[in-house]
Structure formats: C-alpha cells, structure tokens
C-alpha positions as CSV (number, residue, x, y, z in Angstrom):
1,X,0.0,0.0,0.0
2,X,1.3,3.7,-0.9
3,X,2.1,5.6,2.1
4,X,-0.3,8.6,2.3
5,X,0.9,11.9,0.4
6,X,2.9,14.8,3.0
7,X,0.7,17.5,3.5
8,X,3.0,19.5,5.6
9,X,6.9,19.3,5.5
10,X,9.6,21.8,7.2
11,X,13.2,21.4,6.6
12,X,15.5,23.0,9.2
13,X,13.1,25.9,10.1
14,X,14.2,28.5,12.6
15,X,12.2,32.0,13.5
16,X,13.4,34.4,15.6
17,X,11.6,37.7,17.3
18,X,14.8,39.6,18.2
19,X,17.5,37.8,20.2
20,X,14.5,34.9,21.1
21,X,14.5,32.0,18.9
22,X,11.3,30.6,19.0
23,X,12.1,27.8,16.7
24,X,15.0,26.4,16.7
25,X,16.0,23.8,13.4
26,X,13.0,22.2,13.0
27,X,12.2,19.6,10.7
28,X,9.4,17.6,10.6
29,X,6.6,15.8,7.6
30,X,3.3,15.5,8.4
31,X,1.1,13.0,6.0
32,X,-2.3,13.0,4.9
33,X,-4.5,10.8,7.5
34,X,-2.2,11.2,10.8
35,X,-3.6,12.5,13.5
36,X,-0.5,14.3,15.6
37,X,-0.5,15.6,19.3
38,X,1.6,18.4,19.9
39,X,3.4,18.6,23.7
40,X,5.5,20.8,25.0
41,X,5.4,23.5,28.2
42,X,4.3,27.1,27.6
43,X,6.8,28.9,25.4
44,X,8.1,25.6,23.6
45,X,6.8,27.0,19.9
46,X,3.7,25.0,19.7
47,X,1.9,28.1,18.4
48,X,4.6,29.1,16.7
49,X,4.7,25.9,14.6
50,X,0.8,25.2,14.1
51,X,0.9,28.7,12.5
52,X,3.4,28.0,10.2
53,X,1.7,24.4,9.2
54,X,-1.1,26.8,8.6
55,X,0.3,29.1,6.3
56,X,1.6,25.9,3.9
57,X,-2.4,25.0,3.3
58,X,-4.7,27.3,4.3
59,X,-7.5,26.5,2.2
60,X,-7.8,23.0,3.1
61,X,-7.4,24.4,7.2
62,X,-9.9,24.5,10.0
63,X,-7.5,26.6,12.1
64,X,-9.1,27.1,15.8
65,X,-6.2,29.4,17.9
66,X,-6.1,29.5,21.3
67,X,-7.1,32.9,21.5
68,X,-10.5,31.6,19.4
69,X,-10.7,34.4,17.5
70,X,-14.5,35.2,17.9
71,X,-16.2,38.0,17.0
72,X,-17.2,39.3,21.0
73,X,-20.5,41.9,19.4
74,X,-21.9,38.6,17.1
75,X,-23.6,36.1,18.1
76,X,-23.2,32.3,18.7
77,X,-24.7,31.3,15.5
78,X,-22.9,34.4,13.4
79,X,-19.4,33.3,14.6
80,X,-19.9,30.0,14.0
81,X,-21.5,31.0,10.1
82,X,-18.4,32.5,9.5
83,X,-17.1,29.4,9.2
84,X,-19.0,28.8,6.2
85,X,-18.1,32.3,4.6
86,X,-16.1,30.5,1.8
87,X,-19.4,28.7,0.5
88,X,-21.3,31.8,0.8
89,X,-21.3,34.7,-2.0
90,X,-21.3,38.7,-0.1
91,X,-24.5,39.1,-0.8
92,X,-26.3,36.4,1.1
93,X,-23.7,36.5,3.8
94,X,-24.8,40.3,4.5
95,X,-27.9,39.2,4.3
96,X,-27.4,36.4,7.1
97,X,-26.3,39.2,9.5
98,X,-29.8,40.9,9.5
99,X,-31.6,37.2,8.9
100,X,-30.5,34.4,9.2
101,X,-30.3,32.1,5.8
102,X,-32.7,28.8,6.6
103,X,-30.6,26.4,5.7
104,X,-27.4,27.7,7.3
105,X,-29.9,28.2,10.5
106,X,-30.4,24.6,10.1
107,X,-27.2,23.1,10.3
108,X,-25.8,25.6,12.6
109,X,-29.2,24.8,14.7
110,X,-28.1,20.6,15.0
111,X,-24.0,21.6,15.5
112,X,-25.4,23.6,18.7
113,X,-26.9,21.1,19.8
114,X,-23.5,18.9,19.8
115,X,-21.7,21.8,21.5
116,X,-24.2,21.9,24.4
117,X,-25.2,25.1,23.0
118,X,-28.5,25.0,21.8
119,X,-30.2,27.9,24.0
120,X,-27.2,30.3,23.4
121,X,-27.6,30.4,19.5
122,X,-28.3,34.1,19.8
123,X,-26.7,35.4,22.4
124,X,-23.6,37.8,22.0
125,X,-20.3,36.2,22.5
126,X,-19.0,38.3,24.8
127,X,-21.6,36.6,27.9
128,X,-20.2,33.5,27.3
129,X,-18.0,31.5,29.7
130,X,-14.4,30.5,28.7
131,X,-15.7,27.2,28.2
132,X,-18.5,28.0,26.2
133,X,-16.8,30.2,24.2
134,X,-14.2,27.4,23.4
135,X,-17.0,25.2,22.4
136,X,-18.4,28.1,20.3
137,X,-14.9,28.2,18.1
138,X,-15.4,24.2,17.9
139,X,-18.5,24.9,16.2
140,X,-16.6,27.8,13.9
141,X,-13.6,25.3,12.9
142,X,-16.0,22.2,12.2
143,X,-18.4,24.5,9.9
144,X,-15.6,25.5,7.6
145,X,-16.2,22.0,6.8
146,X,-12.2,21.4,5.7
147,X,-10.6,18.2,5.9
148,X,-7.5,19.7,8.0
149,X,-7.8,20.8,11.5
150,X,-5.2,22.6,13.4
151,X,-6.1,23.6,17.2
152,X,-4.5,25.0,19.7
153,X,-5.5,23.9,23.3
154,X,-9.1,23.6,21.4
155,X,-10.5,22.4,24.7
156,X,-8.4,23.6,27.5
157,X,-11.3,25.4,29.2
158,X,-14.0,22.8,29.1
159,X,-14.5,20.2,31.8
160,X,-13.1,16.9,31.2
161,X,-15.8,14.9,30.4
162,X,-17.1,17.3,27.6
163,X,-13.5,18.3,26.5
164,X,-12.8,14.1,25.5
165,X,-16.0,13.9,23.5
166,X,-15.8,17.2,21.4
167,X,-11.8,16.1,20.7
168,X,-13.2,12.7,19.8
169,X,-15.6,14.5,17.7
170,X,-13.2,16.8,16.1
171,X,-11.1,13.9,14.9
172,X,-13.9,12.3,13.7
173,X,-14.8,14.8,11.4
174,X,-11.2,15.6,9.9
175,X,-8.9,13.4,7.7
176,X,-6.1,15.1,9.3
177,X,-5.2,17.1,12.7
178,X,-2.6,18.5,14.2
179,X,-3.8,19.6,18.1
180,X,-1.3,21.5,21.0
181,X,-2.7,20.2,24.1
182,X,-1.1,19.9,27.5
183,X,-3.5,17.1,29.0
184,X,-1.2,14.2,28.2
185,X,-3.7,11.4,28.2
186,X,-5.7,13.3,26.1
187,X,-3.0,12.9,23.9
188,X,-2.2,9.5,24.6
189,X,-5.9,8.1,23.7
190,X,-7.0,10.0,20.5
191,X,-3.6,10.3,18.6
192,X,-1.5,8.0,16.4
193,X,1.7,10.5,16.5
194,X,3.1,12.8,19.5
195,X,5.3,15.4,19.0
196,X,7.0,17.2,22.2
197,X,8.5,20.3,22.0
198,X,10.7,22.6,24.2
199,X,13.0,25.5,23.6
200,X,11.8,25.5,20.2
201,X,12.8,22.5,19.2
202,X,11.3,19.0,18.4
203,X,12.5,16.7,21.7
204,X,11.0,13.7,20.6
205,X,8.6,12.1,17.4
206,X,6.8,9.1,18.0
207,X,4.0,6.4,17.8
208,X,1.4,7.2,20.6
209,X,1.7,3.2,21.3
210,X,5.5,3.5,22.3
211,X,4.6,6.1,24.6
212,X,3.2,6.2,28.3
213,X,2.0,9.1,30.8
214,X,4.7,8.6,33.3
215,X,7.0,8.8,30.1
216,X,5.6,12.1,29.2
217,X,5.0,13.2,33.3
218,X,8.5,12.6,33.6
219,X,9.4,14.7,30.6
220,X,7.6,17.5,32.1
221,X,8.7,17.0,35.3
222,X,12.5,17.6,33.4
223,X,12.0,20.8,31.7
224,X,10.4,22.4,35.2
225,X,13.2,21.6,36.7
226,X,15.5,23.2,34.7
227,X,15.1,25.4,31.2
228,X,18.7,25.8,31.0
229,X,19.3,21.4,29.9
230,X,20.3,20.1,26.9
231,X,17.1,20.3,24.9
232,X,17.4,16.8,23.5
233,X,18.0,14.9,26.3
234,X,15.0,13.1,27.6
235,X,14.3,10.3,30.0
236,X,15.3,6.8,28.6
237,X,12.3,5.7,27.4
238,X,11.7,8.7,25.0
239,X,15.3,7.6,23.5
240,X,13.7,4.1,22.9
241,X,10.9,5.8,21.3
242,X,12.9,7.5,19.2
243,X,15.2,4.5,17.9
C-alpha cells in the first residue's frame, strides 16, 4: 500500500523575534490521515509551529487558535457561520447578519446542539463563559467544513468529560489534525503520532503506542526543573521511542 501523500513538510526551520529563537532547526513531515499531538510547556513554539503548518495550506485548514478568535459583538450562530463564509457569496452573507439564511440556521441549529449550546444560538459572545466560548470556536472550525484541523489547546477550558467527547468529535470529522494540548492522556488516547517540543525544538517524534503518561510526566517534570538542559535529552524511554 502507498504511504499517504505529506501534506505539511519543514526542513531545518528557525524563527526568531529579536535575540529569542522561538524555533530552533525544526524539521518535521506530516502525511495526509495522521492525526498528531503536539506537547510541550508554555513557550516551547507550539503556536509558533501550528501557524506555520497553517500558512503551507490554508484553504484546506480548520484553524481554531487558542485565542478563538470570535467576534465578541456577534452572536453564537454568526461566529460559527463564519465558518462557512467561503461557501457563501457577499450578498447572502450580509444578508445572514440581519436574517439568518434557513438552511445555514439549520445546520448551525443541529452543530449547537452537539456543543451543548442550543439555548445560546443568539446570544452575543462576549456573555459566554471561557468554556463555552471554546466550544463556540469548535462549532466555527467544524463549519468550515475542511478536511485539515489545526487547534490550539481547542478544549483547554472545558471540563473533562465534555473536552474528550468534542476532541473525539473533532477527529472524527477531519482526515487530518494536528492539536497542542497539554492534558497528556488526552493525547495519549486520541492520537496515532506525539510530537514534544521545548525551547523550540522537536524533543521527541513518536508512535502514541510507544509512549506512556509517566514517560511524558516525567518529561515534564524535566524541563520544570531546569530550562537551561540540553534540549534533546529526555528520560530513557523517550530515546527508545525514538530509535
């Protein structure tokens, strides 16, 4: 069988802001049909790196930052329609602002529903919770309707329960994702590939299956204790996952 075509390839990529390297010589392929976990503490380049995956194919991309990127004035059903903007000509998406289109209503109507959401379809944004807010730019990315989904901490502010089934559901709708998260058996459970990063750099690529939580505990527990290690040195079972 033909291995899947690479969707996303860097070769050796550093970016800089100033003096502070925020990537540092990263290479990496990412293939059609994988379904990757990005690790890594805060400040590692996760962010960095989804958004330059993102810039390689953007019109196949459900891109959902961690910011969310809502519009705080609109409403739950007009920030999740703007999803669908790229299906919709300028005329009837002006149109939807002052009445809603009926079959856009429909669909966005049963999504709700999924998120929980159902009797906040027209309020503003900007009384949401952080949690329902989240679930609000779930209901944005899956509308775009693309087959590639790139998320940062997409469900970082919802409770655990709800946070497992909308990832579950998230994966289920895309042929391929690429998801920062810091819950490691989140990670663990719902991904074929993890990628850890810290300082910038990729610390280790490997099959979910070769991994375990106190392999990826211990990891953190490593780059807490000291930011100043060799960034490629792990615990021994991440150099067995690597080999």
């Amino acid at each position: 069988m033909s291995r899947p075509s690479v969707l996303f390839q860097l070769s050796d990529q550093s970016l800089a802001y100033g003096d502070h390297r925020v990537l540092d010589s990263i290479s990496l392929k990412i293939h059609r049909g994988e379904k990757v976990a990005l690790l890594g503490p805060s400040g590692a380049g996760k962010t960095t790196l989804l958004h330059l995956l993102y810039r390689q194919q953007p019109e196949q991309v459900a891109l959902q930052p961690q910011s969310g990127g809502l519009v705080d004035l609109l409403s739950v059903y007009q920030n999740i329609f703007i999803g669908g903007l790229d299906r919709v000509g300028t005329l009837p998406a002006l149109w939807n602002l002052l009445r809603p289109l009926a079959g856009h209503r429909r669909a966005i109507g049963a999504l709700v529903q999924t998120l929980g959401l159902e009797d906040k379809l027209w309020q503003s944004v900007d009384r949401l919770s952080g949690g329902q807010r989240q679930r609000v730019a779930i209901g944005r990315a899956l509308y775009r309707q693309q087959p590639v989904f790139l998320g940062d901490e997409p469900v970082s502010s919802i409770d655990p329960l709800q946070a497992e089934l909308l990832l579950e559901h998230l994966l289920a709708q895309h042929e391929t994702a690429v998801v920062s998260l810091h819950n490691r058996q989140l990670a663990l459970n719902h991904f074929q590939r993890i990628i850890v990063m810290r300082d910038g750099r990729i610390c280790c690529d490997a099959p979910a299956s070769e991994l375990s939580e106190q392999c990826l505990d211990a990891w953190y527990q490593q780059a807490d204790a000291s930011s100043s290690a060799d960034p490629v040195s792990a615990p021994d079972e991440w150099a067995l996952a690597q080999s």
